[in-house]
C-alpha positions in Angstrom: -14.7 -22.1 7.3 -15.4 -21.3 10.9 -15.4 -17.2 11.4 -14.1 -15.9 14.7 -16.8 -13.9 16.5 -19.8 -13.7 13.2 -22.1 -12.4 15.7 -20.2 -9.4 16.2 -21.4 -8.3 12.1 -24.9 -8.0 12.9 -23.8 -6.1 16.5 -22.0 -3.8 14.3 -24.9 -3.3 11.8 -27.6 -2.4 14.2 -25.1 0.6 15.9 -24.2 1.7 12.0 -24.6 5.4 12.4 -27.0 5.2 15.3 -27.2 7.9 17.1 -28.0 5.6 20.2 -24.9 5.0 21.1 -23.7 8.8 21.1 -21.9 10.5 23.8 -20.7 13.9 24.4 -16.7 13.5 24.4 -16.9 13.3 20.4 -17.6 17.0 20.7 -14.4 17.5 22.5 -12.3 15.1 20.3 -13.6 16.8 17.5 -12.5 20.3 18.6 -9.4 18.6 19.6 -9.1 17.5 15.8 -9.8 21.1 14.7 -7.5 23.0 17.2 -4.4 20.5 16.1 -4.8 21.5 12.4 -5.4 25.3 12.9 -2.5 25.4 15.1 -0.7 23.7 12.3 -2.0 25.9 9.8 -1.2 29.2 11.8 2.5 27.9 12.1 2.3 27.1 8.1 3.3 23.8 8.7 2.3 22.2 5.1 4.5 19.5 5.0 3.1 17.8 8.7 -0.5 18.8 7.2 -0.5 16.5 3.9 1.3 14.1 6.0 -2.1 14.1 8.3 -4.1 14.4 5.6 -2.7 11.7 3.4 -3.0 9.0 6.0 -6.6 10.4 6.5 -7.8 10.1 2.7 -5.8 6.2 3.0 -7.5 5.2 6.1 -10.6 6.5 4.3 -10.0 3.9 1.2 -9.2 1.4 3.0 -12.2 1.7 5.6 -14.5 1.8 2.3 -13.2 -1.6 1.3 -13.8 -3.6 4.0 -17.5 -2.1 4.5 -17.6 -3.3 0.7 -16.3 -6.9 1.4 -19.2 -7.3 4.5 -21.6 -6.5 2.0 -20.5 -8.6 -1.0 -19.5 -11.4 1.3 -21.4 -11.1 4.3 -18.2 -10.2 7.2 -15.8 -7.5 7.0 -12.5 -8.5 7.7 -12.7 -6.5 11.2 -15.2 -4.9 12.9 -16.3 -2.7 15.5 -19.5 -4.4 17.6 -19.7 -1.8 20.6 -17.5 0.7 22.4 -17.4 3.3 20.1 -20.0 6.5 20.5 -20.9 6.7 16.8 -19.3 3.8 14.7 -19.1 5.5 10.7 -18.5 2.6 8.7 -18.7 -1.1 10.0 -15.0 -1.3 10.5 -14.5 2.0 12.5 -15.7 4.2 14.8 -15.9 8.1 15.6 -12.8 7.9 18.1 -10.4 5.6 16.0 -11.0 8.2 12.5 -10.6 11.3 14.7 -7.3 9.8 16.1 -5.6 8.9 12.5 -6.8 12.1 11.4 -3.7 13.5 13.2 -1.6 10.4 13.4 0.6 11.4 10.2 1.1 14.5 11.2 2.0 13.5 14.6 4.6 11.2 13.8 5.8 14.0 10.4 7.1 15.6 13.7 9.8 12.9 14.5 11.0 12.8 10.9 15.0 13.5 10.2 15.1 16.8 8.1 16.9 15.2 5.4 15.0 12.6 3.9 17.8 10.7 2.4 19.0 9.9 6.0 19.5 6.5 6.6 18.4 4.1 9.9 20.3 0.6 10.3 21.1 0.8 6.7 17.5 2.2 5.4 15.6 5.1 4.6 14.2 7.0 7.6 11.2 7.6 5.9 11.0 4.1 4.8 11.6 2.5 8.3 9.9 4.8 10.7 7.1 3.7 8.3 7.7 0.3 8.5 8.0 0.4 12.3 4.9 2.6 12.9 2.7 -0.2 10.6 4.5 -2.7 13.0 3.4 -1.0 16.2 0.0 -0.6 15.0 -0.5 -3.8 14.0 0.7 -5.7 17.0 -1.5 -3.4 19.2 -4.8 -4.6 17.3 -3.8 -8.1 19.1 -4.6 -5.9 22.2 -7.4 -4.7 20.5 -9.1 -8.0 19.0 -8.8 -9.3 23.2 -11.6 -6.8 23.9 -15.4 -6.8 22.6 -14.7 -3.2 21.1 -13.3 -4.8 18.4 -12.9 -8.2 15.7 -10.7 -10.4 13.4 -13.9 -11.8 12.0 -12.0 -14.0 9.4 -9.5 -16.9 10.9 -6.9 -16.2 8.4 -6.8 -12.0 8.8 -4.6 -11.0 11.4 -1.4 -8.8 12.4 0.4 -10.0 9.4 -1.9 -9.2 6.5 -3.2 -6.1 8.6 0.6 -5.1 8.8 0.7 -5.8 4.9 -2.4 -4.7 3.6 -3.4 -1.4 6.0 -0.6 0.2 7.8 2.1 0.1 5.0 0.1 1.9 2.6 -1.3 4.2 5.4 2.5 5.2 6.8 4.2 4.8 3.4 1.8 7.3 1.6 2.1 9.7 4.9 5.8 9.3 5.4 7.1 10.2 2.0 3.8 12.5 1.1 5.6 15.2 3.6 8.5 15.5 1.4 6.7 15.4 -2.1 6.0 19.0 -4.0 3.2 20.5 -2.7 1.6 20.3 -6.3 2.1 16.3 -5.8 0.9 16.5 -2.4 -2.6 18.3 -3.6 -2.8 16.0 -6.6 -2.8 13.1 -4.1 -4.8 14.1 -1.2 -7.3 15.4 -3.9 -7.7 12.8 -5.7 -8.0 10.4 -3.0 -11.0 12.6 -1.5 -12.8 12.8 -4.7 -12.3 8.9 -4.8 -13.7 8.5 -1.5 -16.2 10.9 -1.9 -17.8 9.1 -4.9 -17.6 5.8 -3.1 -19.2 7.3 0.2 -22.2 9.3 -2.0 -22.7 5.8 -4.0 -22.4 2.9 -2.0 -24.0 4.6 1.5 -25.8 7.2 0.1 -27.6 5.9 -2.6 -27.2 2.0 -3.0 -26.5 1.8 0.7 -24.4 -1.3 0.6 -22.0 0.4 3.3 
């Protein structure tokens, strides 16, 4: 099977966690990052926060498993070559994981107050989740145009990425803001400890990612 772009893998493994590439604006986004959620937490807004953080722990997971499959199989299924200041796992850099840090919460912020509230016939939560994993999977067609950025595999594209990556992120977020806040610390808590483990294990001490 002919890959798409196989050079970029090795590209991406010799910037993975390199502080060659480094530049100062990651500072900045990162304070950006901070000053979001302690605004959010200052205005007690729980709900918006384990809508961010859920999306965070997915994007996490899901990040994890495609550094997995380029080391069982030799290519992720994307991955980031150059353009990114500190690239964190082979599929993502610095700047993409700061921005869906905040993306649940951003979007928790255009969410009808009652969640059974329906849209053309379906759940708001359901179809501003739907629409959101729409959005941002016909943008990475944008993004696969530029060298920041690769479909490695001929078969993975907007339609499995739309499946597979930004249902589960927007889903989990969407309806996470309206879950007890029990549920929502179960779920963002265990998803942390999950990635956690898989972080300390497979690039800590195996270093398969």
């Amino acid at each position: 099977m002919e890959l798409h772009n196989p050079e970029a893998t090795q590209q991406a493994l010799c910037i993975l966690r390199s502080g060659n590439p480094f530049q100062w604006y990651v500072i900045t986004l990162l304070a950006l990052v901070v000053y979001v959620y302690f605004t959010e937490i200052q205005n007690k807004n729980w709900k918006g926060i384990a809508a961010g953080l859920s999306l965070y722990m997915v994007h996490w997971f899901v990040e994890i498993i495609n550094a997995l499959i380029q080391h069982f199989s030799g290519h992720a299924l994307w991955t980031v070559p150059t353009g990114t200041a500190f690239l964190l796992l082979i599929g993502v850099g610095v700047e993409l994981s700061f921005m869906f840090s905040i993306a649940g919460l951003i979007f928790s912020k255009v969410l009808p107050k009652d969640p059974k509230a329906k849209i053309l016939g379906i759940n708001n939560r359901l179809f501003i989740a739907i629409a959101n994993a729409a959005f941002f999977s016909i943008f990475e067609i944008f993004l696969v145009k530029t060298p920041c950025f690769v479909w490695v595999y001929p078969w993975w594209g907007a339609l499995p990425v739309f499946i597979t990556v930004y249902i589960p992120f927007w889903v989990v977020s969407l309806y996470c803001y309206d879950w007890q806040p029990k549920v929502q610390k179960m779920v963002i808590g265990g998803m942390f400890v999950v990635n956690a483990v898989m972080l300390v294990v497979f690039a800590g001490i195996v270093h398969w990612i």
